[in-house]
Structures are given as C-alpha cells and as structure tokens.
C-alpha positions in Angstrom: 105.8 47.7 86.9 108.3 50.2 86.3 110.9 51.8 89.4 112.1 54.9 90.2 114.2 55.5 93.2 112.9 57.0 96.1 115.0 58.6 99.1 113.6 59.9 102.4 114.9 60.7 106.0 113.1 58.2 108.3 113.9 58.7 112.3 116.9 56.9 113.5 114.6 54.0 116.1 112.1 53.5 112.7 115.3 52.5 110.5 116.4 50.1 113.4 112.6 48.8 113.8 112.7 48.5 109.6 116.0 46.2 110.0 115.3 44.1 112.9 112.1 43.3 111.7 113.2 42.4 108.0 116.0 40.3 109.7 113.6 38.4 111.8 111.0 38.0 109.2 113.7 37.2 106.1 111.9 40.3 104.2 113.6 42.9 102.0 113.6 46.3 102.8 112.2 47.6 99.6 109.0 44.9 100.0 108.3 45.9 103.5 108.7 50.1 102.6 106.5 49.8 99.6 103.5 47.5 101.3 103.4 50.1 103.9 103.0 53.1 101.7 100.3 51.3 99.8 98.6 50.1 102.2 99.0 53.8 104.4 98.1 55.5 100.8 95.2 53.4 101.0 93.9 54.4 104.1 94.1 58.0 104.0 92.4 58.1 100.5 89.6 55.7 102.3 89.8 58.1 105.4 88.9 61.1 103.3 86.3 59.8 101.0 84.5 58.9 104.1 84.8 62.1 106.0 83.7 63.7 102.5 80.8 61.2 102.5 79.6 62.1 106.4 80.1 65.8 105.3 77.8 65.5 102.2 74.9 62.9 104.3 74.9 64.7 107.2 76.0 68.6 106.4 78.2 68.1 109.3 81.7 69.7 108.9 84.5 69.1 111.3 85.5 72.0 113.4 89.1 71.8 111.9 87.5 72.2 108.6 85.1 75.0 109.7 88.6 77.3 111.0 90.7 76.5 108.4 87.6 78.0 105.5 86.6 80.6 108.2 90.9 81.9 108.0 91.2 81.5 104.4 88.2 83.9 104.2 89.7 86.3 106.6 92.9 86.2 104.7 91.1 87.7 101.9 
C-alpha cells in the first residue's frame, strides 16, 4: 500500500508516552501511530452504525441529536 506523509500536533506527555512505549516495546513509531488510527477509525465507524441501528429499531434518538436538529431548524 501506497504512503503519503502525515503531520499532526500531538500534546507534549502523548509524544513522551508514544517514545517510551516504542522504546520499551522495540516498535517503530509509524507502526504504533497507524494501528492506533485504524483501529480508533474502526471504532467510531462501529460506534455510529450502532447508534444509527438503535435509532432506526427503537425510534429512540439521543437528546444531543434531538438539540442539535431542533437548532439547525431554528437557524432557518
């Protein structure tokens, strides 16, 4: 699979965590950064097919999703 170069500002204590663990475990940086965005990418598309699943079984909409339609209507 094909690369392309990423850049991002991480916090300061995360970048530490990122080296002491790769040190420790003898893993590269770039392994460790991409498994995690999988793997995070993974969950939050899971996350929200399920919610979308409840929503559509049940008719049950989260309240966070009932203020955020009832102010884009307002907005109109």
């Amino acid at each position: 699979m094909k690369e392309v170069p990423f850049a991002t500002r991480i916090p300061e204590d995360l970048a530490k965590d990122l080296d002491v663990a790769c040190r420790r475990l003898g893993l590269r940086k770039n392994f460790v950064v991409t498994t995690a965005l999988r793997e995070t990418i993974e969950e939050l598309l899971d996350a929200a097919e399920l919610r979308r699943a409840v929503r559509e079984a049940t008719g049950f909409h989260p309240w966070e999703d009932v203020k955020r339609q009832a102010s884009r209507r307002s907005a109109r």
